[in-house]
Short mmCIF file of the C-alpha atoms (twelve columns), coordinates in Angstrom:
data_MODEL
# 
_entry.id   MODEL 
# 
loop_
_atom_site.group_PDB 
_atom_site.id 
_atom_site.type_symbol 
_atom_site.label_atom_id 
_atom_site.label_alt_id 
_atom_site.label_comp_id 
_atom_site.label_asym_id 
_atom_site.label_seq_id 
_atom_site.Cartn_x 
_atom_site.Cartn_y 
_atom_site.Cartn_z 
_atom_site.pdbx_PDB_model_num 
ATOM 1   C CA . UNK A 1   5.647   -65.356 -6.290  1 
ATOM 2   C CA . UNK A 2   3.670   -63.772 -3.227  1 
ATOM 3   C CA . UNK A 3   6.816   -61.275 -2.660  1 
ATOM 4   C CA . UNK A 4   7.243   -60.444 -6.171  1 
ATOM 5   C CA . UNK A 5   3.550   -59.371 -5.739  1 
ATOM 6   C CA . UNK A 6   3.979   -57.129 -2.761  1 
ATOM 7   C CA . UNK A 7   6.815   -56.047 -4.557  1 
ATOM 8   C CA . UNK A 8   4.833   -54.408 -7.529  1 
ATOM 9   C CA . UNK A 9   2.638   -53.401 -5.399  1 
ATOM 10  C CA . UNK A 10  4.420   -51.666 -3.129  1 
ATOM 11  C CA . UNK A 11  6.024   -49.736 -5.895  1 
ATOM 12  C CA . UNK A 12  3.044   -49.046 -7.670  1 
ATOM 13  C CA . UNK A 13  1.748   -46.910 -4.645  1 
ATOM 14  C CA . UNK A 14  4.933   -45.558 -4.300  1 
ATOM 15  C CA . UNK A 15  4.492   -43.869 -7.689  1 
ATOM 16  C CA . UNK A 16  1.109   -43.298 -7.187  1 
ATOM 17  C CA . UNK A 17  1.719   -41.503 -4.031  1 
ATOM 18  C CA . UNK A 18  4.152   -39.449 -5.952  1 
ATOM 19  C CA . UNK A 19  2.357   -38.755 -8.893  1 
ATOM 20  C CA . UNK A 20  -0.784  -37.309 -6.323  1 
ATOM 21  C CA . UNK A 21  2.393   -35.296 -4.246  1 
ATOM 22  C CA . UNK A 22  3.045   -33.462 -7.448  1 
ATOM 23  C CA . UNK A 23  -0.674  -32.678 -8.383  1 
ATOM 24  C CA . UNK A 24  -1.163  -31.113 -5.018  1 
ATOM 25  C CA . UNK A 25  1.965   -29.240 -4.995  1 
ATOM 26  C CA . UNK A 26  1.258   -27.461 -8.757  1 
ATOM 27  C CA . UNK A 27  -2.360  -27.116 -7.493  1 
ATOM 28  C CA . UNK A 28  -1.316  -25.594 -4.983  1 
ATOM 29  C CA . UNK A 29  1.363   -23.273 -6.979  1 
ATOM 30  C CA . UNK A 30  -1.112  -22.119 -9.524  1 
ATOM 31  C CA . UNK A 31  -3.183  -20.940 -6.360  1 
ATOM 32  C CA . UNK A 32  -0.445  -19.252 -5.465  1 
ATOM 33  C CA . UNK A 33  -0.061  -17.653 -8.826  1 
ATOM 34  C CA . UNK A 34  -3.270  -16.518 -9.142  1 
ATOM 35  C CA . UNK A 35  -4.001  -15.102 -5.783  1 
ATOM 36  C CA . UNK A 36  -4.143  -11.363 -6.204  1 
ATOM 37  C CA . UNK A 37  -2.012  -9.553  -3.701  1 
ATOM 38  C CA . UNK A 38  -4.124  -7.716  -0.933  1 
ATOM 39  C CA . UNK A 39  -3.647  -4.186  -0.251  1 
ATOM 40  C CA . UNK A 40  -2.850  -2.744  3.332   1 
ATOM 41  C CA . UNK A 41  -4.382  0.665   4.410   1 
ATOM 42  C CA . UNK A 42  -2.558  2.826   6.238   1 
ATOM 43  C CA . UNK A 43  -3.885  5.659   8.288   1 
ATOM 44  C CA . UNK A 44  -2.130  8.724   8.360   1 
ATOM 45  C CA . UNK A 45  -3.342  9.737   12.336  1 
ATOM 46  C CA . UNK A 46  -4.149  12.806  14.060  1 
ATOM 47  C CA . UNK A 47  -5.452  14.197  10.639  1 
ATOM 48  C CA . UNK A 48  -4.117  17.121  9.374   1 
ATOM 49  C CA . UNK A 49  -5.616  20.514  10.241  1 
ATOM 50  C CA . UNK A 50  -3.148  23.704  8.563   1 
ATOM 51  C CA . UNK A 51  -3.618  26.859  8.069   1 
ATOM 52  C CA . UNK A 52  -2.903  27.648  3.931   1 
ATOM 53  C CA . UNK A 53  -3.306  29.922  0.997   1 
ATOM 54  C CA . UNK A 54  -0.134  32.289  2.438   1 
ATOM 55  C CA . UNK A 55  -1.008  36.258  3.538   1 
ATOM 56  C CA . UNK A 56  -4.010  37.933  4.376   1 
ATOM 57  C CA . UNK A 57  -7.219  36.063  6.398   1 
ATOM 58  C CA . UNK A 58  -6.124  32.284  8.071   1 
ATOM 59  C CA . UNK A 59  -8.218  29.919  6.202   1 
ATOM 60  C CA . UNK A 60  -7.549  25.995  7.457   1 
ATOM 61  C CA . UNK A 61  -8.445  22.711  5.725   1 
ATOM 62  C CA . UNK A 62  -8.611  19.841  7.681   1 
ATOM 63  C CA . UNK A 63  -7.563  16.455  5.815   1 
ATOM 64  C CA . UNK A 64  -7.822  12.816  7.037   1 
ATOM 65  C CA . UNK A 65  -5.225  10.566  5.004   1 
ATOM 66  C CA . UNK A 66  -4.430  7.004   4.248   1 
ATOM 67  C CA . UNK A 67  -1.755  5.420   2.423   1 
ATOM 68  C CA . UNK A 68  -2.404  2.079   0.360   1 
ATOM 69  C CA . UNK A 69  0.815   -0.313  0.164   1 
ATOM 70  C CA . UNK A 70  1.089   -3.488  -1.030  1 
ATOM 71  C CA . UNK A 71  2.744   -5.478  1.832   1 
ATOM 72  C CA . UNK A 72  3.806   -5.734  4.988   1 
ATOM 73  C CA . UNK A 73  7.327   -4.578  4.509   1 
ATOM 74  C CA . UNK A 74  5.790   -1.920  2.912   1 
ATOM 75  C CA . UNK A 75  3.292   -1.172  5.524   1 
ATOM 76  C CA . UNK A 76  6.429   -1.681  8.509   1 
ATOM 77  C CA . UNK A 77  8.560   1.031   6.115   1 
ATOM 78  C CA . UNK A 78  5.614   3.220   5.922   1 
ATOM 79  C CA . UNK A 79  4.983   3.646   9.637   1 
ATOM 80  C CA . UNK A 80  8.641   3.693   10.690  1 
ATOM 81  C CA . UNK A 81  9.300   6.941   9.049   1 
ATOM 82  C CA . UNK A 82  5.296   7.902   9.561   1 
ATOM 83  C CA . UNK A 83  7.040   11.353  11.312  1 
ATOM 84  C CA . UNK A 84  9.403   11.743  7.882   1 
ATOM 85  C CA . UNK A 85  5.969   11.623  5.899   1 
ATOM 86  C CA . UNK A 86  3.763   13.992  8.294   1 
ATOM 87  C CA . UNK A 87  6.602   16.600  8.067   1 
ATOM 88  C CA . UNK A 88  6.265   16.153  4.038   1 
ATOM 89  C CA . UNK A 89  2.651   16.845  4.081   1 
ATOM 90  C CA . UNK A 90  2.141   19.189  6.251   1 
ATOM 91  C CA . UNK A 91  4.665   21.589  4.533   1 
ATOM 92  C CA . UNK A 92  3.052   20.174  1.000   1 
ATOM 93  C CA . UNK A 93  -0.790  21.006  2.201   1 
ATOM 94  C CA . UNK A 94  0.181   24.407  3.763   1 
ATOM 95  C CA . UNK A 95  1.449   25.788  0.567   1 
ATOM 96  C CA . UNK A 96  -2.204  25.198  -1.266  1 
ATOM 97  C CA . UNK A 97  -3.732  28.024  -2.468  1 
ATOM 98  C CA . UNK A 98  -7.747  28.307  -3.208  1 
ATOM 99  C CA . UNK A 99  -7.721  27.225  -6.546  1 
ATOM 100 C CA . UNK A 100 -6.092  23.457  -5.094  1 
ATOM 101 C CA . UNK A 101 -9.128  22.927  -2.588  1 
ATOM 102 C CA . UNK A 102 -12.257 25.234  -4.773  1 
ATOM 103 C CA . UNK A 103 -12.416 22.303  -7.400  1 
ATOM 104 C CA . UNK A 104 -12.639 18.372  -7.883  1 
ATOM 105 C CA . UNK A 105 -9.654  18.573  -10.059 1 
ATOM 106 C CA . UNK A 106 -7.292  20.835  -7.946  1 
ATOM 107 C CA . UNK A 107 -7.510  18.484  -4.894  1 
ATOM 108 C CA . UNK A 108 -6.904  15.131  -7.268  1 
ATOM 109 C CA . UNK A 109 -4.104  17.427  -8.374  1 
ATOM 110 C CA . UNK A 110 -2.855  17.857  -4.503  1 
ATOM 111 C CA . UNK A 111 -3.519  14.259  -3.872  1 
ATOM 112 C CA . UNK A 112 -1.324  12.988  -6.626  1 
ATOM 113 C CA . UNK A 113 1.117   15.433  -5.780  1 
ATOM 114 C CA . UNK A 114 1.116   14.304  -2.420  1 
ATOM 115 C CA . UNK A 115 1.469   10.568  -3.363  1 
ATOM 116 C CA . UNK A 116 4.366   11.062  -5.707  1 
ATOM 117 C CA . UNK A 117 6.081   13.502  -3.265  1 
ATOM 118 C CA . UNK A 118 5.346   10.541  -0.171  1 
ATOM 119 C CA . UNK A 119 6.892   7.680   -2.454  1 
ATOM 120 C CA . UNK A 120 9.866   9.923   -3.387  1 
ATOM 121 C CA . UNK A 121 10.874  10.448  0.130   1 
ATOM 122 C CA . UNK A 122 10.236  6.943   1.183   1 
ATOM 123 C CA . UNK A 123 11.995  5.865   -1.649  1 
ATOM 124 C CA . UNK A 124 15.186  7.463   -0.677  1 
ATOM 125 C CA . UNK A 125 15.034  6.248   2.637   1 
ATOM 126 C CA . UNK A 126 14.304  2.573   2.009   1 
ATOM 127 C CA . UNK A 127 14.895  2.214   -1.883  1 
ATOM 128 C CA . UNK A 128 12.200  0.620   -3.965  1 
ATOM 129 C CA . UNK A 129 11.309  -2.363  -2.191  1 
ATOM 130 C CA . UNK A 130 8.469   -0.609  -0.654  1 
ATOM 131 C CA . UNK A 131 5.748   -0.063  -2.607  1 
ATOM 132 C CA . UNK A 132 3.130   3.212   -2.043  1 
ATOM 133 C CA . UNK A 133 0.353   2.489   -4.930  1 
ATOM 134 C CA . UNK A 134 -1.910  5.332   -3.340  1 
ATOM 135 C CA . UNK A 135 -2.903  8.259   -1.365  1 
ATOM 136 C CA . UNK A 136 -6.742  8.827   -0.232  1 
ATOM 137 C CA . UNK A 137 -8.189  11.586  1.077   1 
ATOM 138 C CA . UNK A 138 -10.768 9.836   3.796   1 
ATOM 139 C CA . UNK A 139 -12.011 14.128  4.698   1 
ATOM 140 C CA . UNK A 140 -11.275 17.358  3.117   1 
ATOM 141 C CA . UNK A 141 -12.952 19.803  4.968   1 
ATOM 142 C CA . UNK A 142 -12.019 23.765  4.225   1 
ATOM 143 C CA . UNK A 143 -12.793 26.283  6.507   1 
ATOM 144 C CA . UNK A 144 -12.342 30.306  5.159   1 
# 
């Protein structure tokens, strides 16, 4: 009688043990689930000082750039071929002219041209698994 006792019993927390292993686990799932993904910043250092606007008087803008990617992978990618995507924008910021950097929306112009033109190249080079979501201008200074 006493054993067929600790019997149930034992099996009783046996299930109840199991029953609290799976609440944890979906808790800890749904967590999971709903955590939003954090973004990683990216510098883009020296900053960028050309010379643009083609013949006639040098005029120079100085830009300070970051890139915004979703992960690590992303962020590894990113500054692995960080001499790949300087080359880019340096040839992509020296062909501006005055009407790019004169207005608000000439340089969000540049700066989406910029980030589609950056996820292109870094697309070809690592395929889509790395994800760019954005380019920010952190200074645009123009000098004439």
């Amino acid at each position: 009688m006493i054993q067929e006792t600790v019997i149930k019993y034992t099996i009783h927390c046996m299930l109840l043990c199991g029953l609290l292993f799976v609440n944890i686990a979906s808790a800890q799932d749904e967590e999971d689930a709903e955590a939003p993904k954090s973004s990683i910043y990216v510098p883009i250092i020296p900053a960028f000082v050309v010379n643009y606007g083609g013949q006639g008087k040098l005029k120079y803008i100085k830009l300070e750039v970051s890139l915004r990617v979703q992960d690590t992978l992303s962020s590894n990618s990113v500054r692995h071929h960080m001499p790949l995507i300087r080359d880019y924008l340096v040839r992509e910021f020296s062909r501006l002219d005055d009407i790019d950097v004169d207005t608000q929306q000439g340089k969000e112009l540049v700066r989406i041209a910029a980030l589609e033109g950056v996820q292109a190249l870094v697309a070809e080079e690592e395929g889509e698994d790395v994800e760019i979501t954005g380019l920010y201008f952190n200074n645009f200074v123009v000098q004439r």
